[in-house]
C-alpha positions in Angstrom: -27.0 -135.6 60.9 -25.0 -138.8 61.2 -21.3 -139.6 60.2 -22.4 -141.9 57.8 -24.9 -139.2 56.0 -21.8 -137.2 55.0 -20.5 -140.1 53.6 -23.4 -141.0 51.5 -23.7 -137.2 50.4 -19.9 -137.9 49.1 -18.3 -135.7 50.9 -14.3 -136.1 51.4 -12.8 -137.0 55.0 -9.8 -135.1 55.9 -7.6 -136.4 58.7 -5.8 -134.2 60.9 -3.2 -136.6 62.3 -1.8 -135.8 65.9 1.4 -134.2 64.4 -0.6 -131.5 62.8 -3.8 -131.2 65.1 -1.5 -129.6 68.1 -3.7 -132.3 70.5 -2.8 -135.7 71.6 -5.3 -137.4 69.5 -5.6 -137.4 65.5 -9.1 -135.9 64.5 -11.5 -135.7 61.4 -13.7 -133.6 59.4 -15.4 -133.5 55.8 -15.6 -131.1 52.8 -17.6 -130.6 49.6 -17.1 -128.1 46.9 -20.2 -126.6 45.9 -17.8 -124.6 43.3 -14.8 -123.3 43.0 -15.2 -120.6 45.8 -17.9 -122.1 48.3 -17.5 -125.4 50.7 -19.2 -126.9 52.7 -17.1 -128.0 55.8 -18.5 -130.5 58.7 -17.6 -130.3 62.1 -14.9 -132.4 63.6 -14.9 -135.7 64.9 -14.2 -134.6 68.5 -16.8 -132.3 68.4 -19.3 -134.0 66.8 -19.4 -138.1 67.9 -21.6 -140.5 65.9 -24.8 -138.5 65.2 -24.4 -134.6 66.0 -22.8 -133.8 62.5 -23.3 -130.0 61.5 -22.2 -128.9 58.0 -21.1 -124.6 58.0 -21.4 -123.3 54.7 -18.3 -121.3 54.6 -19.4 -120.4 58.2 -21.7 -118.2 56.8 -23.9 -120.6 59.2 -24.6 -124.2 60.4 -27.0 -127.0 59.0 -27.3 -129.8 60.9 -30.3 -132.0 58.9 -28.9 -134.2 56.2 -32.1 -133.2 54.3 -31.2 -129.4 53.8 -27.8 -130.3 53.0 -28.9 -132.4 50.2 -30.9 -129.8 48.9 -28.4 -127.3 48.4 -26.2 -129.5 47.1 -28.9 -130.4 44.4 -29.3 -126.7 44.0 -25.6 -126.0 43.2 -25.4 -129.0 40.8 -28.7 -127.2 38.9 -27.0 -123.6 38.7 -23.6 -125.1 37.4 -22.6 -124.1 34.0 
């Protein structure tokens, strides 16, 4: 999964600048709410690079295809009240 798929998928990039990352360079990673207790959070940026994007569901476990994050998205949207 690609940088750029998160994007599309709308998730929202957090920046970890240098001052808080502990590290001498600033790093990057995205979220999603799927609800009010359950995110999805990527990987970072220096872990990652362009095109090795994995998504944890509240590191109950990794996804790393853009197509099965997209379905459980969809499927969180359907069971929404």
């Amino acid at each position: 999964m690609t940088e750029n798929d998160l994007k599309e998928l709308h998730f929202t990039k957090i920046i970890v600048p240098v001052e808080e990352s502990g590290d001498e360079f600033a790093y990057h990673y995205y979220i999603y709410p799927l609800n009010d207790s359950i995110n999805l959070v990527s990987s970072t940026s220096d872990e990652s690079n362009q095109k090795n994007w994995k998504v944890s569901v509240d590191y109950w476990g990794e996804i790393d295809n853009v197509e099965s994050v997209s379905e459980l998205i969809s499927f969180f949207k359907n069971i929404k009240k």
